[in-house]
Structures are given as structure tokens and as C-alpha cells.
C-alpha positions, 0 to 999 in steps of 0.5 A, spaced: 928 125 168 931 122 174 928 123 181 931 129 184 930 127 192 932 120 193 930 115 198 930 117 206 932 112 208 939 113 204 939 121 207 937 119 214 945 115 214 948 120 210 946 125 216 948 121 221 954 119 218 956 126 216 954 128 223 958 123 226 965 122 221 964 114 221 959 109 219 960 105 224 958 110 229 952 111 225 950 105 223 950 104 231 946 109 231 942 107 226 942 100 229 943 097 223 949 094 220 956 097 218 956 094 211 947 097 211 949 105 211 956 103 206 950 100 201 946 107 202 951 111 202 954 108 195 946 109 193 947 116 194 954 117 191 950 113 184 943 117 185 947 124 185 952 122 180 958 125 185 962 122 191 960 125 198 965 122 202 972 121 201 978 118 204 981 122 210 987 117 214 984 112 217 977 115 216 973 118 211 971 126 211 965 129 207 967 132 200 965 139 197 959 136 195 958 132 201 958 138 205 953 142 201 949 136 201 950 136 208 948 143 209 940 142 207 940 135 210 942 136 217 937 142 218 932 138 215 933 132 220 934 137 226 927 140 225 923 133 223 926 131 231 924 137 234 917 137 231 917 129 232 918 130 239 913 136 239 908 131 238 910 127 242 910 132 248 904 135 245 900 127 245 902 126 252 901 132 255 893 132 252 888 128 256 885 121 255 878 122 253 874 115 254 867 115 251 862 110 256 855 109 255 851 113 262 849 108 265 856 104 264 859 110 267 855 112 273 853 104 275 861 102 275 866 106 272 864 113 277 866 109 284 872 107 281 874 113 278 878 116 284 882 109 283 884 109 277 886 116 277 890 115 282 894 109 279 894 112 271 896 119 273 899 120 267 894 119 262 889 125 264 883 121 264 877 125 261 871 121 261 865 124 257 858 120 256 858 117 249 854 121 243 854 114 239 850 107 240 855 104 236 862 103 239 869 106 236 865 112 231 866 119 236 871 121 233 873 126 238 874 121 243 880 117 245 877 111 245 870 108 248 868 103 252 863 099 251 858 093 251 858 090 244 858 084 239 862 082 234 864 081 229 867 087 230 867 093 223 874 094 219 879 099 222 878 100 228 882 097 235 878 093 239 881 090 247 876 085 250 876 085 256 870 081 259 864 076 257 857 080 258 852 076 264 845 078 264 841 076 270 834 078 272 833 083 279 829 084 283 828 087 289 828 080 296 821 082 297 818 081 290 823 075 289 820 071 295 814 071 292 817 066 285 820 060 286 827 060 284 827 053 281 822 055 276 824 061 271 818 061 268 814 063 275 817 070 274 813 070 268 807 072 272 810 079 274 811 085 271 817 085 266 822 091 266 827 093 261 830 098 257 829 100 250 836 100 248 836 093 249 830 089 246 834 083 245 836 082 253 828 078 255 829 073 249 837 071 250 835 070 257 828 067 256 832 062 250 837 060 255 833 058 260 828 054 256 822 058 255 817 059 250 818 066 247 810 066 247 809 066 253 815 072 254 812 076 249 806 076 252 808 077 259 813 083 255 806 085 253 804 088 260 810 090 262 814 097 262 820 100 258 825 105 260 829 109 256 835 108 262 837 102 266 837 108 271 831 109 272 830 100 270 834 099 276 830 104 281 824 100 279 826 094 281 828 096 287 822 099 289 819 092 287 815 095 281 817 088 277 823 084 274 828 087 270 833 084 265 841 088 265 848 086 264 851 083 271 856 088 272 851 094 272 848 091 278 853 087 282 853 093 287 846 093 288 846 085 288 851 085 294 849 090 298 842 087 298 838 092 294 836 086 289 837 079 288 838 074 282 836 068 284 835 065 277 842 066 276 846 070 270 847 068 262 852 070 257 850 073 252 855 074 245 856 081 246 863 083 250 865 089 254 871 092 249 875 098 250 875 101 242 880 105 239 877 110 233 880 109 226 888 110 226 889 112 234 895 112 237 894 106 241 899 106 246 896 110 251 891 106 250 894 098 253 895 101 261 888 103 261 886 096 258 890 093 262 887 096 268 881 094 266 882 088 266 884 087 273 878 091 275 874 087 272 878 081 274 873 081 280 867 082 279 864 075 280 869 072 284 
């Protein structure tokens, strides 16, 4: 038995052409060529087994069964444009929510919040704490930033926007006591770092030339914090040598609260804006872009 709905695509010039009694002026809608809509106006002609259109002078008019056809069709299209366009109003009246990790979001992106809200007005930016370690999975996000490291999983959109640096801090009084020329002098303090990131020592430790023995060691005696927030108020306080991405703490290093005189090191992981599973990503690119034009200075 034959299909009784034949392709869209065919409906689509069917309609236009009968809304606009030419198929020139339909395919000029449509943008495609004159002889593209007189292919699928001729496949429905076959599909139905009846003519739609006729010869009328010059022109062509809908026949009695054209304009039957025309009846159903024309409506149809009229409520799929007005239920396209209710989504699309809807999806650009709703707010962005970005997910951040806490101390991401509290360390840099709140003091630049009010700027971003001003220059992308349009997108109604909701930021909210991330709930997952693993970027791109909250699903009742619109997209997360995040530090990770590729490769990145299946289905999801994933904007780099940055190479991570960590860098070892501390406060200008504790680090006047090791000898900048000499990593390893750190050593011989107290060693901070977050649980949520273990690896950081051993990557900075490697890049630097020493051996992970004495590292693990040194780590043995030192003290973890579950967030970088509290990590960075103990370096400032001059309690050890903490380990954290340079972005986080580049205001503080500016401002003198704490100094890096062993420099900083890339790490594999990247700052990434991600989009869950199926996002509209179109929303998402003016708020990539404005990141990278933010974070374009940070080192500079």
C-alpha cells in the first residue's frame, strides 16, 4: 500500500506555490530553483495520481483537488510557523544558566559578572554552582564552565577557550625564606592543596624536575582542603605553599597577596565552555566569545 502522506519537503512547495500562484515566486521563497519546486510539484501530481495545478493564461491555478489539498496543507504550515516561532520566542525569552565550579565562580567570574551582564544583555545569564564533577553532564544547565582534559566524551560541544597554568603561591613573607632559583627549597614547607585535585603537586613537581619521592614526602606533612577558598586564605595567612590554576589566583598575585616566584606550568587539562547532549548552541558562541576576550588578558 502506498504511503499516504508524501514527502515534505514536496508540501512545503505545494504550499507556497499555491499561497503565492507562481512557482517562480515560490521557489524565490524557498531559495531553491524554478525548475526544484516543478520537480516536486510533478512528484505530488504522480504521488496523488490527480493534477493539483492547471494552466490559467500566463499562470497556473489550483485545480478542484489542488485546492482541497491546499485546504489541509495550508493550515498545517501556518500552525508549524506559529509553533516554530513560539519556541523560538520562548528559548530566547528564557535565561542562559551557566554552571561553574565554586571556586571558578567566586575567584573569577563573579568580579566580572556585572560586565558581562551589561555587554550580553540579551542572554539573561543565571549562573548556579555546578552539582557535577564532570563537565557537560547537569542537565538542567545550559552549558558549563569548566577546567578539564581532553579527550572530550561523545555528544557533547565542547569551546576551549584557555590552556590551564598552575603555579605554586605563597604569601611574599613565607616565600622569602625559599630560594626562588631552587624549586625544590619549597620543599622544606608545608604543602597545601585541594582534594579535588591530587594530581596538581605531581604535574608541578614533574615539570620542575624533582623527584616524586621527595614530594611525597613533603605532601605526607602537608594539608588538604576540600576548596581552593579555603587553600587560598591559608596561603595568605602564610600557613604553606599552595598549588591552584593561575587564573584563580591572578588577582591575588597582582595585588600582592601572594607571589609565584617559581612560575607557572601547563597542565593538559583546558578551560572549556560545554554544552550538554543536544543544546541549542547558538546562544551559546556570544558567551564563548566574550570569554575568550576576558580571558585574552589574563597573563598579559
Amino acid at each position: 500500500m502506498q504511503n499516504s502522506m508524501p514527502p515534505l519537503s514536496a508540501l512545503r512547495a505545494f504550499e507556497a506555490t499555491a499561497r503565492l500562484g507562481s512557482v517562480t515566486a515560490a521557489a524565490e521563497e524557498l531559495s531553491v530553483t524554478h525548475g526544484a519546486v516543478s520537480r516536486q510539484l510533478k512528484s505530488l501530481d504522480d504521488h496523488f495520481g490527480v493534477a493539483l495545478f492547471a494552466k490559467a493564461g500566463r499562470g497556473i491555478a489550483l485545480t478542484p483537488h489542488g485546492e482541497k489539498l491546499q485546504n489541509g496543507v495550508g493550515e498545517a504550515f501556518a500552525r508549524l510557523k506559529d509553533s516554530c516561532a513560539a519556541l523560538k520566542r520562548d528559548m530566547e525569552e528564557a535565561p542562559f544558566t551557566l554552571a561553574c565550579p565554586g571556586s571558578l565562580l567566586a575567584r573569577w567570574l563573579i568580579p566580572r559578572l556585572d560586565r558581562l551582564h551589561r555587554e550580553l544583555p540579551q542572554l539573561k545569564l543565571q549562573v548556579v554552582v555546578s552539582e557535577s564533577e564532570q563537565p557537560g553532564t547537569q542537565t538542567d544547565a545550559s552549558a558549563t564552565l569548566a577546567f578539564s582534559e581532553p579527550p572530550w566524551p561523545a555528544g557533547v560541544e565542547v569551546f576551549e577557550l584557555m590552556e590551564e597554568q598552575i603555579c605554586a603561591v605563597a604569601s611574599p613573607q613565607l616565600a622569602a625564606k625559599c630560594d626562588a632559583t631552587k624549586p625544590g627549597s619549597l620543599l622544606a614547607n608545608k604543602l597545601l592543596y585541594t582534594s579535588s585535585r591530587p594530581q596538581a603537586w605531581p604535574q608541578w613537581a614533574t615539570a620542575q624536575g624533582l623527584e616524586q619521592a621527595q614530594l611525597e614526602e613533603a605532601l605526607s606533612k602537608g594539608q588538604r582542603f576540600d576548596h581552593l577558598y579555603y587553600l587560598m586564605e591559608a596561603a595568605v595567612a602564610g600557613l604553606g605553599i599552595a598549588i591552584a590554576p593561575r587564573l584563580l589566583v591572578e588577582d591575588d598575585l597582582r595585588n600582592g597577596r601572594l607571589v609565584a616566584p617559581w612560575g607557572s606550568i601547563q597542565t593538559p587539562a583546558r578551560l572549556c565552555l560545554w554544552l550538554p547532549s543536544q543544546a541549542e548552541s547558538r546562544r551559546s558562541e556570544p558567551l564563548a566569545e566574550w570569554l575568550k576576550r576576558e580571558l585574552g588578558g589574563e597573563y598579559s
